[in-house]
Residue frames as qw, qx, qy, qz and C-alpha x, y, z in Angstrom:
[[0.789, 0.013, 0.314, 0.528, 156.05, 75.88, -38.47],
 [0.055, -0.805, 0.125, 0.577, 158.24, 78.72, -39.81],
 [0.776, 0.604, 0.157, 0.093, 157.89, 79.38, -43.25],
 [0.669, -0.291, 0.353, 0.586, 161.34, 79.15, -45.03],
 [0.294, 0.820, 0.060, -0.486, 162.44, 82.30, -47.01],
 [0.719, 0.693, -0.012, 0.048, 163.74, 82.61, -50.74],
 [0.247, 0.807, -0.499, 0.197, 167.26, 83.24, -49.86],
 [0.366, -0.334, 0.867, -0.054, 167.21, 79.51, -48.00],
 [0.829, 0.269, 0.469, -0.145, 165.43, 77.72, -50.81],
 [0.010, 0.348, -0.738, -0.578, 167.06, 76.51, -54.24],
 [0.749, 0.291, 0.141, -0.578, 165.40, 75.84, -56.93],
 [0.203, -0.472, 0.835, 0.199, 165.59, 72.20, -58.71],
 [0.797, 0.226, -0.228, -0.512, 164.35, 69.93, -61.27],
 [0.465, -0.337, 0.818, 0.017, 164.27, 66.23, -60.93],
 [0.603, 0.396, -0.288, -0.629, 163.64, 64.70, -64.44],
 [0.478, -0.166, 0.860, 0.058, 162.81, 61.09, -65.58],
 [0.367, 0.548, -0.433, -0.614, 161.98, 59.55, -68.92],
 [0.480, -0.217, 0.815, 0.240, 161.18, 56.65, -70.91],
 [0.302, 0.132, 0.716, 0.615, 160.61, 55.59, -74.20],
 [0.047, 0.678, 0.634, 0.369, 157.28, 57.01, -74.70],
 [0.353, -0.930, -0.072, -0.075, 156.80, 60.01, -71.64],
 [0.445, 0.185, -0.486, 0.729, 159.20, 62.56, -69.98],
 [0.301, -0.879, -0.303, -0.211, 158.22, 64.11, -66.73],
 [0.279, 0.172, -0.354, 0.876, 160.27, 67.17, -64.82],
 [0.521, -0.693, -0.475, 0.151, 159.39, 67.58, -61.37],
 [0.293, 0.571, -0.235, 0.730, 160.49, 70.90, -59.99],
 [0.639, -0.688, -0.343, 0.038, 160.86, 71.59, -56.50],
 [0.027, -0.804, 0.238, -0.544, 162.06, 74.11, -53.75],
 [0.828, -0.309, -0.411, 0.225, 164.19, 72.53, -51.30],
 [0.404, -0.878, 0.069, 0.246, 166.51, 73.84, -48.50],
 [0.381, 0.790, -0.480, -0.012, 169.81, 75.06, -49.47],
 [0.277, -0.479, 0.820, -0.143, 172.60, 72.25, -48.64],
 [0.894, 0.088, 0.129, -0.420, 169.93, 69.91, -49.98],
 [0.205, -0.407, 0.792, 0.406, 171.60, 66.63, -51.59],
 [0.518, 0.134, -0.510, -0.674, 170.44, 64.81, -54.54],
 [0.203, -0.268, -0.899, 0.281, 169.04, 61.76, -52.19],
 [0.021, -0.281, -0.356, 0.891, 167.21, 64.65, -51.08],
 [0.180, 0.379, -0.403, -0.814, 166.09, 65.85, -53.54],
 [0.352, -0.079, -0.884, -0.297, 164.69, 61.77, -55.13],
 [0.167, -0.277, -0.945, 0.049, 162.83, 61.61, -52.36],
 [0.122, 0.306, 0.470, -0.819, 161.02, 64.35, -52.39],
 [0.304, 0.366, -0.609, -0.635, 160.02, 63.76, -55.97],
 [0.001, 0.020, 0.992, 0.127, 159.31, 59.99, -55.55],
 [0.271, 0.429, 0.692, -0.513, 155.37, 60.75, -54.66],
 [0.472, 0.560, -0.148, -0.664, 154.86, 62.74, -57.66],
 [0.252, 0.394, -0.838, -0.282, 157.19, 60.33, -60.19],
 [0.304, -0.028, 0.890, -0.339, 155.03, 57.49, -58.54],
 [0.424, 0.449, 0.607, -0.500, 152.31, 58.76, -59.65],
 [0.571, 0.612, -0.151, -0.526, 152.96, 58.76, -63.11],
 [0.547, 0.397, -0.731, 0.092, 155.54, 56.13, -63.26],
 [0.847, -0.406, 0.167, -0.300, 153.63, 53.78, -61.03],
 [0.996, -0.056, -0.062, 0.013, 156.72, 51.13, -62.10],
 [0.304, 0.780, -0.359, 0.412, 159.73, 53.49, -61.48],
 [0.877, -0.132, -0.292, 0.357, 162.60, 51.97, -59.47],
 [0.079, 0.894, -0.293, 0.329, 164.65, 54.20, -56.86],
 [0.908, -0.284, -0.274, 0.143, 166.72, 51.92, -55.74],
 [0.343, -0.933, 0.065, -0.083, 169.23, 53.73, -53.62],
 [0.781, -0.352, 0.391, 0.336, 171.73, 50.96, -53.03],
 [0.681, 0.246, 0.523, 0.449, 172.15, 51.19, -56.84],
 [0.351, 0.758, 0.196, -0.514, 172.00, 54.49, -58.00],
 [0.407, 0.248, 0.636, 0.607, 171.61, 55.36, -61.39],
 [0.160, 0.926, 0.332, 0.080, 171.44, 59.27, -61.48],
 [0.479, -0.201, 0.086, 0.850, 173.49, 62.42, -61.63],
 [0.017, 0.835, 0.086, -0.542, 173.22, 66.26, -62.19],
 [0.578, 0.729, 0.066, -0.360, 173.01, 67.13, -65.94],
 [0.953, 0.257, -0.096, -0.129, 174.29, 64.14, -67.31],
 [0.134, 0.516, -0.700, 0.475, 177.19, 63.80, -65.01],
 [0.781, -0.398, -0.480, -0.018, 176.69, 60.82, -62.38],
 [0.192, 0.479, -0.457, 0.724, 177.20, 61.62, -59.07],
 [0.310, -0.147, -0.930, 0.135, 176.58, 60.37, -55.61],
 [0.342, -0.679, -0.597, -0.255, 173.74, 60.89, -53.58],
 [0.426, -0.545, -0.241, 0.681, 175.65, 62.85, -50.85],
 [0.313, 0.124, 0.036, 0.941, 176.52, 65.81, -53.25],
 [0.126, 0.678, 0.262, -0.675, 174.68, 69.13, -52.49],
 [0.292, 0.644, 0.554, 0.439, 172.63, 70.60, -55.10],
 [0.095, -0.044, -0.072, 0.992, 173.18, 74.11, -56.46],
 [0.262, 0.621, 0.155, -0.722, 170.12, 76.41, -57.33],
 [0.542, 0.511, -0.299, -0.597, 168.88, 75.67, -60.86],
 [0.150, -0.321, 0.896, 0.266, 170.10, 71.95, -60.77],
 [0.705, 0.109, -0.314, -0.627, 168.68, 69.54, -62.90],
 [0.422, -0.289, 0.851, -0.116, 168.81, 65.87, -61.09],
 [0.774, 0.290, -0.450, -0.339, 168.28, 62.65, -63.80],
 [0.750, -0.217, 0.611, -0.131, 167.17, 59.39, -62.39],
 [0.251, 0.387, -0.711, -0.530, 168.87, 56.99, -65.35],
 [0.907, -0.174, 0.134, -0.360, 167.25, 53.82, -66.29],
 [0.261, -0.465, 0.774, 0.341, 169.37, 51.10, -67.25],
 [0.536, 0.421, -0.425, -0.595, 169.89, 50.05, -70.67],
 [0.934, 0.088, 0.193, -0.286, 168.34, 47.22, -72.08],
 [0.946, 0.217, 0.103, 0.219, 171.25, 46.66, -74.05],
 [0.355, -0.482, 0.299, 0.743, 175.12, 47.33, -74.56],
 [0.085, 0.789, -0.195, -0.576, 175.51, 50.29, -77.18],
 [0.059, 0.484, -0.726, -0.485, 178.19, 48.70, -78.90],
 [0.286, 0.173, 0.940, 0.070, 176.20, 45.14, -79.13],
 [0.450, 0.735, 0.371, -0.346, 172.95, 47.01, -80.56],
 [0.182, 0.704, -0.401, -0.557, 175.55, 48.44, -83.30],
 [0.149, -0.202, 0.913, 0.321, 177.09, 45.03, -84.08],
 [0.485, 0.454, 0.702, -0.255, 173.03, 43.63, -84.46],
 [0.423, 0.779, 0.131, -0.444, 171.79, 46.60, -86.00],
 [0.194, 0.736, -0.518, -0.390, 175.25, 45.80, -88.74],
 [0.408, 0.020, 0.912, -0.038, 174.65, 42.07, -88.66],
 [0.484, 0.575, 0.515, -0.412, 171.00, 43.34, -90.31],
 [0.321, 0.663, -0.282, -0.615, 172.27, 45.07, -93.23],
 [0.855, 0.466, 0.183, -0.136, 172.15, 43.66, -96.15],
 [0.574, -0.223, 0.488, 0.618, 175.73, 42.70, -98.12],
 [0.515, 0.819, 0.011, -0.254, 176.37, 45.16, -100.83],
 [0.773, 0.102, 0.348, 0.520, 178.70, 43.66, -103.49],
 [0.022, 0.790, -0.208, -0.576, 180.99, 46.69, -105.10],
 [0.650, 0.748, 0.058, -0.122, 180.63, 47.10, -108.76],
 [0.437, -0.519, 0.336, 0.653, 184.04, 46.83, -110.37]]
């Protein structure tokens, strides 16, 4: 097999994260690569630390520094690909809780 020189490889990080651990995979892929590409070359490593990490394809839930975007696009040189998880909860509904919690302060007059 013919090794593939530096001026057809890009270089590319695929990063993933939860609450407690982050890991960034880097990797040297062909130019034209796409971010599909890209997940699955990753998934063996990410496996192995995140034995319970979901790539579900049909669904994605990633994009190229914090921009979503589909799995077809081509990746430049330096990109950074983020697999998202989905949130346990809506944003705004954690606010309303988290303002449900407070105590009532009564203003002095």
């Amino acid at each position: 097999m013919e090794m593939e020189t530096d001026q057809n490889l890009i270089f590319v990080e695929v990063c993933y994260a939860t609450s407690d651990h982050q890991h960034i995979e880097a990797l040297h892929l062909k130019k034209g690569s796409t971010l599909q590409e890209a997940l699955l070359a990753a998934e063996p490593a990410l496996r192995t630390i995140f034995p319970d990490i979901v790539l579900d394809l049909q669904t994605p839930h990633f994009g190229i520094f914090s921009q979503s975007k589909p799995l077809e696009t081509p990746l430049k040189n330096h990109d950074r690909v983020e697999i998202y998880r989905p949130l346990k909860i809506d944003p705004m509904m954690k606010k309303q809780l988290r303002q449900a919690e407070r105590p009532i302060r009564k203003i002095a007059r």
